[in-house]
Structures are given as C-alpha cells and as structure tokens.
C-alpha positions as CSV (number, residue, x, y, z in Angstrom):
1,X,85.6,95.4,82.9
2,X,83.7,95.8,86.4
3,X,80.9,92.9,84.8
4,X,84.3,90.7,84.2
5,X,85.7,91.3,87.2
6,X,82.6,91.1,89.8
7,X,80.8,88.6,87.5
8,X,77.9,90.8,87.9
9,X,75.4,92.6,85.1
10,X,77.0,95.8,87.3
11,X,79.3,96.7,90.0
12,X,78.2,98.4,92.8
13,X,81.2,100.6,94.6
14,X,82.3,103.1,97.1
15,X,85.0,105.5,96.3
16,X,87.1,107.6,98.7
17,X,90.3,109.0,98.7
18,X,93.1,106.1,99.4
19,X,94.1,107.9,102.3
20,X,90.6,107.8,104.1
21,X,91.0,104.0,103.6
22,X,92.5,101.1,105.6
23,X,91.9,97.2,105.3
24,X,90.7,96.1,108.2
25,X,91.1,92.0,108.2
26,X,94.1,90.6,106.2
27,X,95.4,91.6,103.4
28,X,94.2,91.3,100.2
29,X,95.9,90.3,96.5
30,X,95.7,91.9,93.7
31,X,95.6,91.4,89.6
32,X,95.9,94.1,87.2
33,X,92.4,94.2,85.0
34,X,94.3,96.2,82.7
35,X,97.7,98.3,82.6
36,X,96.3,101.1,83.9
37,X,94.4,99.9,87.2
38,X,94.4,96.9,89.9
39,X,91.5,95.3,91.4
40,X,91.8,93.5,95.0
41,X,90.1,90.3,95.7
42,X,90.2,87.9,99.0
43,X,92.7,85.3,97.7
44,X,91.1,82.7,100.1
45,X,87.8,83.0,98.8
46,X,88.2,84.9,95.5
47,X,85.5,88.2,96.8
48,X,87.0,91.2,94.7
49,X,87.1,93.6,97.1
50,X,88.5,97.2,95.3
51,X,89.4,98.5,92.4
52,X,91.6,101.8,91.6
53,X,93.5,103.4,88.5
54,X,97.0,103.6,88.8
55,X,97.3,107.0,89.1
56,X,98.4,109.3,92.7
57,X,95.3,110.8,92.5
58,X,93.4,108.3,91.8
59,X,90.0,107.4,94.2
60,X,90.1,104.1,95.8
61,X,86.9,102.2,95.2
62,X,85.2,99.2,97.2
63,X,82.4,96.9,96.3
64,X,79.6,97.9,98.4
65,X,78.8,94.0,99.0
66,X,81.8,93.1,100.3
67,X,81.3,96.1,103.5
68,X,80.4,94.9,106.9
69,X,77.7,97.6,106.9
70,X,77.1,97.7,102.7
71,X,73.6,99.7,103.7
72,X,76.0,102.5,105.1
73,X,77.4,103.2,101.2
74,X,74.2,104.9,99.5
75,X,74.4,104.8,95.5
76,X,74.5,108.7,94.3
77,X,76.1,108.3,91.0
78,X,76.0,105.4,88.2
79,X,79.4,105.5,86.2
80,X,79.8,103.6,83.0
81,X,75.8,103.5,81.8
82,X,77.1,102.4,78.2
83,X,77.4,99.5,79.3
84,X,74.2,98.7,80.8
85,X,72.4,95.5,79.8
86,X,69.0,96.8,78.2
87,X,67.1,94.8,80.8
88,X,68.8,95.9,83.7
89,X,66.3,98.5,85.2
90,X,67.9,99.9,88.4
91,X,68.0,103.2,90.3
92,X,67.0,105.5,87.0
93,X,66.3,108.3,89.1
94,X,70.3,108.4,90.3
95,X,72.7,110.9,88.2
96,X,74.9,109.0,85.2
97,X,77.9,109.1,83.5
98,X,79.2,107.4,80.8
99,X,82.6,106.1,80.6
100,X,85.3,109.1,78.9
101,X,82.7,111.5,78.8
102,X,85.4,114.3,79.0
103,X,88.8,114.7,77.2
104,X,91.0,114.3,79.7
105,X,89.1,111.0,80.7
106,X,89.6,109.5,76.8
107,X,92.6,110.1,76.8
108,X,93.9,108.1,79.7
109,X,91.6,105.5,78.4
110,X,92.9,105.5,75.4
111,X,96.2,103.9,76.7
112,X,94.4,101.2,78.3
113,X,94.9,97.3,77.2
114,X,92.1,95.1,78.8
115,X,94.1,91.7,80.8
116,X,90.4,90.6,81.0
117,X,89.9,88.2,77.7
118,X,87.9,89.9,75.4
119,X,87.5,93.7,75.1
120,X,84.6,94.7,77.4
C-alpha cells in the first residue's frame, strides 16, 4: 500500500505520537487507502504527506521527503520487508520487520480491505 500511495519502490516515514505532531502550513486532505487507515496528501500539489491507522493509539507517520529538514529523521527501523523489490538494495544493516509479524498485528490486518486497486 505505501508503494501505491507514494508511487515509490518504498516509503520512507517518521512516526510519532499524534500528539507530538502539528501541521505547520495549511491543511492537508485526506483519502482512506483502506478502511482501517488515512493517508494525507497536499491537495494543491498531490505530495502525500502522512499516513496513520485508525486506531487512538495509533502513531502518526510522515514521509521523510516531504520534511523541511528530511536529514533530521534518521531511518532506524524498515517495516514491511515482504514487500521489498528484490533489486532494491538499501540500508541492510537497519533492523526489519515484516508486516503482521505478531498476533495481535494479523489480526487487525486481517479486517483490512485495500481502496488502492489491486491488492498490494
């Protein structure tokens, strides 16, 4: 879902607490990627800008190349490695996780219906 929604082979993010995070210019929109989370984009130029379950405890999570300072947002996890293009070689060395890994995790998943064409 992150390749359909950035366009990218990955998406590179920033996760906080929604409470430790403000917009800071405008206001963004928003589409649902699936029934379970919302992405934000710039509506005048189409940047997605977040993306964050629907959940209250949920982290809020920004694309790193959308930050004024994106060198400020060091990479020190990679989430969702199954679905890592085999020529993508990037950052091996930094701590994975695949997607679900734990039973609390497939299970939310589980409910999930993709509003992003195709199953990703």
């Amino acid at each position: 879902m992150c390749q359909r929604a950035t366009g990218g082979v990955f998406a590179a993010l920033a996760g906080t607490a929604p409470e430790n995070f403000a917009w800071t210019r405008g206001t963004p929109s928003y589409f649902a990627s699936s029934n379970l989370a919302q992405r934000a984009f710039c509506s005048a130029c189409g940047t997605p800008l977040s993306f964050k379950y629907d959940t209250p405890t949920a982290r809020m999570y920004t694309t790193i190349g959308s930050l004024d300072r994106p060198e400020d947002a060091p990479i020190v996890k990679q989430f969702g490695i199954e679905s890592r293009l085999p020529w993508v070689k990037f950052c091996e060395e930094v701590s994975a996780e695949r997607t679900g890994e734990s039973a609390a995790a497939q299970e939310f998943l589980a409910k999930m219906h993709v509003n992003q064409g195709p199953t990703a």
